[in-house]
C-alpha positions in Angstrom: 74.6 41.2 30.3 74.7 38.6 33.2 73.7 34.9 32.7 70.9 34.9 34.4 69.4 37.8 32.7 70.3 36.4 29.4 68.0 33.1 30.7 65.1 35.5 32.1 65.0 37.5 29.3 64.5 34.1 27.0 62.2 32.8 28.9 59.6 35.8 29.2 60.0 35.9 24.9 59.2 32.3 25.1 56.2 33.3 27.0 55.0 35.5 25.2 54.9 33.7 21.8 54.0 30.9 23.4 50.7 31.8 25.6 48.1 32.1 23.0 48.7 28.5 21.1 48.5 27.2 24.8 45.0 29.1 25.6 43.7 27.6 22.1 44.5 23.9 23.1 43.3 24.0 27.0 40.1 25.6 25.1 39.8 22.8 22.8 40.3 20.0 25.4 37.8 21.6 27.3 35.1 21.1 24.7 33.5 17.6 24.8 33.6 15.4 21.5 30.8 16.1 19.2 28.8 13.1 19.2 27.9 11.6 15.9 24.4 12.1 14.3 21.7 9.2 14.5 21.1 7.4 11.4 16.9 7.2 9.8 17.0 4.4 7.5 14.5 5.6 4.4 13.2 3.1 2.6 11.1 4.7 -0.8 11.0 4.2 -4.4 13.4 6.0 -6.5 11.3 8.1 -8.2 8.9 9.2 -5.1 9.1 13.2 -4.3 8.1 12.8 -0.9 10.6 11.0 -0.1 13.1 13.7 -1.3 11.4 16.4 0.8 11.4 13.8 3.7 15.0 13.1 3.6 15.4 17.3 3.8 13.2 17.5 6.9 15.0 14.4 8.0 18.9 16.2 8.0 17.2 19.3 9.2 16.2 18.1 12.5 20.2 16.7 12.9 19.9 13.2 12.1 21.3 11.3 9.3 19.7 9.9 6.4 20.6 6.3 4.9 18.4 5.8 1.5 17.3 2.2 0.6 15.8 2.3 -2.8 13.6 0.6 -5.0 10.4 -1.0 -4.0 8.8 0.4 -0.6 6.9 -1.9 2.2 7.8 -5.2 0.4 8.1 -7.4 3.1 6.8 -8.4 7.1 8.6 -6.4 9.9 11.4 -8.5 10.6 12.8 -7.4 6.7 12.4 -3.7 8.1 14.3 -5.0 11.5 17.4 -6.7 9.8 17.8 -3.7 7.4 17.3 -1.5 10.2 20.3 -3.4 12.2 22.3 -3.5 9.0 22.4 0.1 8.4 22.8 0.7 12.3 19.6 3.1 12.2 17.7 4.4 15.5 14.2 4.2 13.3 13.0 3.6 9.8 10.4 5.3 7.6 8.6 3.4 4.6 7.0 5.4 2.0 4.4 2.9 1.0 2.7 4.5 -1.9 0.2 1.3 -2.7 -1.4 2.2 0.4 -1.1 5.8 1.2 0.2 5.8 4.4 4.1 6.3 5.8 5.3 3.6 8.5 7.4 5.2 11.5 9.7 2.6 13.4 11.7 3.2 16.0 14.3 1.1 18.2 13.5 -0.1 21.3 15.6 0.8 24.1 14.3 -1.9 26.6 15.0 -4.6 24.3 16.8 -3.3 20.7 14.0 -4.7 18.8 12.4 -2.1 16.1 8.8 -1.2 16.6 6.1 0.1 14.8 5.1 3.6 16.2 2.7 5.6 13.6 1.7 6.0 10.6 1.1 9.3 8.2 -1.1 9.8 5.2 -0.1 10.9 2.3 -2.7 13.1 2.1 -1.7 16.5 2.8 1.2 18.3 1.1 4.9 16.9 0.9 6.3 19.3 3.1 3.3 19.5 5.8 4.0 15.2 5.4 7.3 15.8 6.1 7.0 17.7 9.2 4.9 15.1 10.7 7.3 12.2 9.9 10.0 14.6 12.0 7.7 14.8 14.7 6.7 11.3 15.2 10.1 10.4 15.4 10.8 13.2 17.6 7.8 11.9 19.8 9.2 8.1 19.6 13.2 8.6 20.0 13.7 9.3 23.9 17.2 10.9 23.1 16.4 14.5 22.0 19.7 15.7 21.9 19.9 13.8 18.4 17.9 16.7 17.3 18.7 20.0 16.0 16.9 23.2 18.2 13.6 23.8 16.8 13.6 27.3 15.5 10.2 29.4 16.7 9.1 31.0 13.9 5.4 31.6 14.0 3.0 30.3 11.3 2.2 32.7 8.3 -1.0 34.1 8.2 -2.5 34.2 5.2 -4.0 37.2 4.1 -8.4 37.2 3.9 -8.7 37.3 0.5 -6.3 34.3 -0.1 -7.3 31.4 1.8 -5.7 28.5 0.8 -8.2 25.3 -0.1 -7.6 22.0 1.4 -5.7 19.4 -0.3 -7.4 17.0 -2.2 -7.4 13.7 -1.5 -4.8 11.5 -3.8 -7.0 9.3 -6.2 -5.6 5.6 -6.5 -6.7 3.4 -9.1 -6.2 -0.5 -10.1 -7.1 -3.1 -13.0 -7.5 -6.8 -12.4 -7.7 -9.3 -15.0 -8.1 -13.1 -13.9 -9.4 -16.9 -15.1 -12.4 -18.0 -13.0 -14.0 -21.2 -12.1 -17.8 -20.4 -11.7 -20.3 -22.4 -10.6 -23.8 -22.2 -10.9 -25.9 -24.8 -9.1 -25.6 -28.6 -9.1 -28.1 -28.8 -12.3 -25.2 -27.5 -14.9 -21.6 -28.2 -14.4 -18.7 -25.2 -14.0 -17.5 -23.7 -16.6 -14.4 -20.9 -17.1 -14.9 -17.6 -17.4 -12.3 -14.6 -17.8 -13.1 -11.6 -15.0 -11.7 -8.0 -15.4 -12.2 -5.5 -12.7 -11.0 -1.6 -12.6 -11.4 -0.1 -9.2 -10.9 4.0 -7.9 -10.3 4.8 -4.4 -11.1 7.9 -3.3 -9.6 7.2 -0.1 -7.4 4.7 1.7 -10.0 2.5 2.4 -13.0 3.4 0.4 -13.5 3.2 -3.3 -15.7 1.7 -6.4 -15.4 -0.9 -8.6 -16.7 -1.9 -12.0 -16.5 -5.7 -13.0 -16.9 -7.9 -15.7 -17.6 -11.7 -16.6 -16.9 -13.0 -19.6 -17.5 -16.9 -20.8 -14.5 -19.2 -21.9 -16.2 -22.3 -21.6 -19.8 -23.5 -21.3 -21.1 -25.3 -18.4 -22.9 -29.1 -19.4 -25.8 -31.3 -18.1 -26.5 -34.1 -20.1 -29.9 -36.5 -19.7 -31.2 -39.4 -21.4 -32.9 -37.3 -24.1 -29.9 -35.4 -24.5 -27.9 -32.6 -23.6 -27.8 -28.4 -23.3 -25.3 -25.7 -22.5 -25.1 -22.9 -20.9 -23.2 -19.4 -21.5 -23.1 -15.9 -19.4 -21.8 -12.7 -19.0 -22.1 -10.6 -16.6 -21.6 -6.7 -15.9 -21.8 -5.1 -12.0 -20.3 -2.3 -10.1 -20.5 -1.7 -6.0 -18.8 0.1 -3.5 -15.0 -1.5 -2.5 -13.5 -1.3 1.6 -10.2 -2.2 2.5 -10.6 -4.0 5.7 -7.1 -4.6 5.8 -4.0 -2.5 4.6 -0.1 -3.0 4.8 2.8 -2.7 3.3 2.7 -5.9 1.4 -1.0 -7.2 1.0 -4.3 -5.9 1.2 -7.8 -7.5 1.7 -10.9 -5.6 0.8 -14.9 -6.4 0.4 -16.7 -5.3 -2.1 -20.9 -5.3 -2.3 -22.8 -4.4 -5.4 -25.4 -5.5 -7.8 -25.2 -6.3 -11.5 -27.3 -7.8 -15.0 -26.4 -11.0 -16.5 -27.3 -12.4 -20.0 -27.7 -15.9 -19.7 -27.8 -18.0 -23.3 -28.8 -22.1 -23.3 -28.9 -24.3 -26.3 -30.4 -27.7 -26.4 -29.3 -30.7 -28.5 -31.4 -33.8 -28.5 -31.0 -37.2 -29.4 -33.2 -39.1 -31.9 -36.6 -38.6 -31.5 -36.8 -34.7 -29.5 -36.3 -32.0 -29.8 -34.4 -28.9 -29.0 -34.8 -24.7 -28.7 -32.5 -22.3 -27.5 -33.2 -19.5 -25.3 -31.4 -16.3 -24.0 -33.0 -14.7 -20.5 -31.3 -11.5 -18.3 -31.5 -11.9 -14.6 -30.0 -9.4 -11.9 -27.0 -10.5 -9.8 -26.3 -8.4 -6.3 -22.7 -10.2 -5.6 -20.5 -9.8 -3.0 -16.4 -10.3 -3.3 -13.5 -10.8 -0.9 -10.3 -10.3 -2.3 -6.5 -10.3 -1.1 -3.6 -9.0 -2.9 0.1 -10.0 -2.3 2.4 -7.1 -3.7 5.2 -8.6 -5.7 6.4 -5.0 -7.4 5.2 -1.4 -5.9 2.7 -1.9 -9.3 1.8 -5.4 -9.9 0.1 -7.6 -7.3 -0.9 -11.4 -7.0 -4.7 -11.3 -6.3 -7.4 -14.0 -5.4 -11.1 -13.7 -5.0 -13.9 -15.0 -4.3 -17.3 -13.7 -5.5 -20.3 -14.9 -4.8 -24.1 -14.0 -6.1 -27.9 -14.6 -6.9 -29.6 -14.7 -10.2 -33.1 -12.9 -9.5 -35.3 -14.1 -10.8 -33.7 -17.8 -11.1 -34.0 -18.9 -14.5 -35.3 -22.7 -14.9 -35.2 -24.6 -18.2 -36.8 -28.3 -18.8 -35.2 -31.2 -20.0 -37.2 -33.6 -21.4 -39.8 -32.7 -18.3 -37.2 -32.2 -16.0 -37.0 -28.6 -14.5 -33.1 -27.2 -14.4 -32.5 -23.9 -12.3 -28.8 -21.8 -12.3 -27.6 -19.3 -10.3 -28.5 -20.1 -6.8 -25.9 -19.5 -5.7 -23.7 -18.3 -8.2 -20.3 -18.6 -7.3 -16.8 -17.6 -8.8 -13.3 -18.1 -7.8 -10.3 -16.4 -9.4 -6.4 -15.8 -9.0 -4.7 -13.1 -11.6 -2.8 -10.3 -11.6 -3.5 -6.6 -10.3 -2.0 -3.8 -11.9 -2.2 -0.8 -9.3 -1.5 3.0 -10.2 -0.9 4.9 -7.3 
């Protein structure tokens, strides 16, 4: 066989075997490079289902997920912002359970600072929750192409005789137990008292309370004929709003109306004498109250409660007329024990 037919036969052998690895790699330069998913950084407690099913609904959609456990909501926004930037996240979503409610923040384009842009209850079921943390970030994030297609698949329908019931609302509760100053009128001095509280909130701002006052110390007034004492408790309950709610403190009024038993005992110097005497008087008392969260379910808590004795009782010493409890006033820092 000639040369050059030896070199043409060759060649078309070569092209043959060869053709269909070069179609593969002209097809595989041709596709672009698959861009990387954007990271949510979830930041829940460790033992919170929602945030399980929200993580799910999370990779579903075609972003990432970067956990950040332990306690939820536990600081101001620039905490959220610096772990944010440290995991390199587009948003963040903090399952604040203390409160109710889901935070959705999202990264600024204009700037690359993190901003707040809705908040979910945690009132519904954990996967219709979930769905609506997905679309809030879907609404905020102004690069869709970090999500996945949304598939159309139409609602069920459930059948007449089944209709499903609303979800009930999650019940919170709370116990507070605190040393108090009170103060009862420039007549008697203050004394210390130990206040307990247990609270139920039906709702995220709305609740009751029941309280109590017990005495620790008496409160004095001494005069030249001698001296007396005084000693109360008191028992109320009233309706609780939370005028303020976040991740990391709360601040709520309560209004409501109570009894108090209210005990005096007299001791005279030489030449009087002394009785004791035990009255009840109603108390409607109003309290302001913040908390400072310092684990998802302890809190630092002040109030302030303030109240009337009606009617006021008086008691004489040695001709002198003594009233108490207007105004009635008690101050207290303790600890909160919350149970979402």
């Amino acid at each position: 066989m000639p040369l050059w037919a030896q070199i043409a036969l060759r060649l078309a052998w070569v092209a043959a075997l060869g053709g269909p690895f070069l179609r593969q790699a002209s097809a595989l330069a041709d596709e672009p490079a698959s861009r990387s998913a954007a990271t949510i950084l979830l930041m829940a407690a460790s033992d919170d289902p929602n945030a399980i099913r929200i993580a799910a609904e999370i990779r579903a959609a075609g972003l990432a997920v970067k956990s950040v456990q332990g306690m939820p909501a536990s600081g101001p926004d620039a905490d959220v912002a610096l772990q944010s930037r440290l995991a390199e996240a587009v948003g963040a979503v903090e399952i604040d359970l203390a409160t109710g409610q889901i935070w959705i923040w999202t990264v600024d384009e204009s700037n690359g600072q993190i901003v707040l842009r809705s908040v979910v209850r945690l009132n519904d079921d954990p996967v219709v929750v979930a769905l609506r943390v997905v679309e809030a970030l879907r609404a905020s994030l102004k690069e869709l192409d970090w999500f996945a297609p949304r598939e159309n698949v139409p609602p069920p329908v459930p059948a007449p005789e089944h209709a499903s019931a609303p979800a009930a609302a999650t019940l919170r509760w709370g116990a507070t137990l605190a040393p108090a100053f009170a103060w009862g009128g420039r007549q008697f001095g203050g004394s210390f008292e130990g206040l307990g509280s247990v609270y139920l909130l039906w709702a995220p701002r709305w609740g009751a309370e029941v309280l109590g006052v017990a005495p620790i110390t008496d409160a004095k007034r001494a005069v030249s004929a001698g001296s007396g004492t005084l000693t109360f408790g008191l028992v109320g309950g009233g309706l609780r709003a939370r005028a303020l709610t976040a991740g990391w403190c709360a601040f709520d009024v309560s209004l409501g109306i109570g009894a108090a038993i209210v005990r005096t005992q007299g001791v005279p110097n030489a030449g009087f004498s002394g009785h004791d005497a035990t009255t009840w008087v109603a108390t409607p008392y109003t309290r302001l109250g913040y908390a400072v969260s310092i684990s998802p379910y302890f809190w630092l808590r002040a109030d302030v409660l303030g109240s009337l004795a009606i009617p006021p009782p008086t008691f004489s010493f040695a001709g002198e007329a003594a009233s108490w409890g207007t105004p009635l006033l008690l101050a207290s820092v303790g600890l909160e024990v919350v149970f979402p």
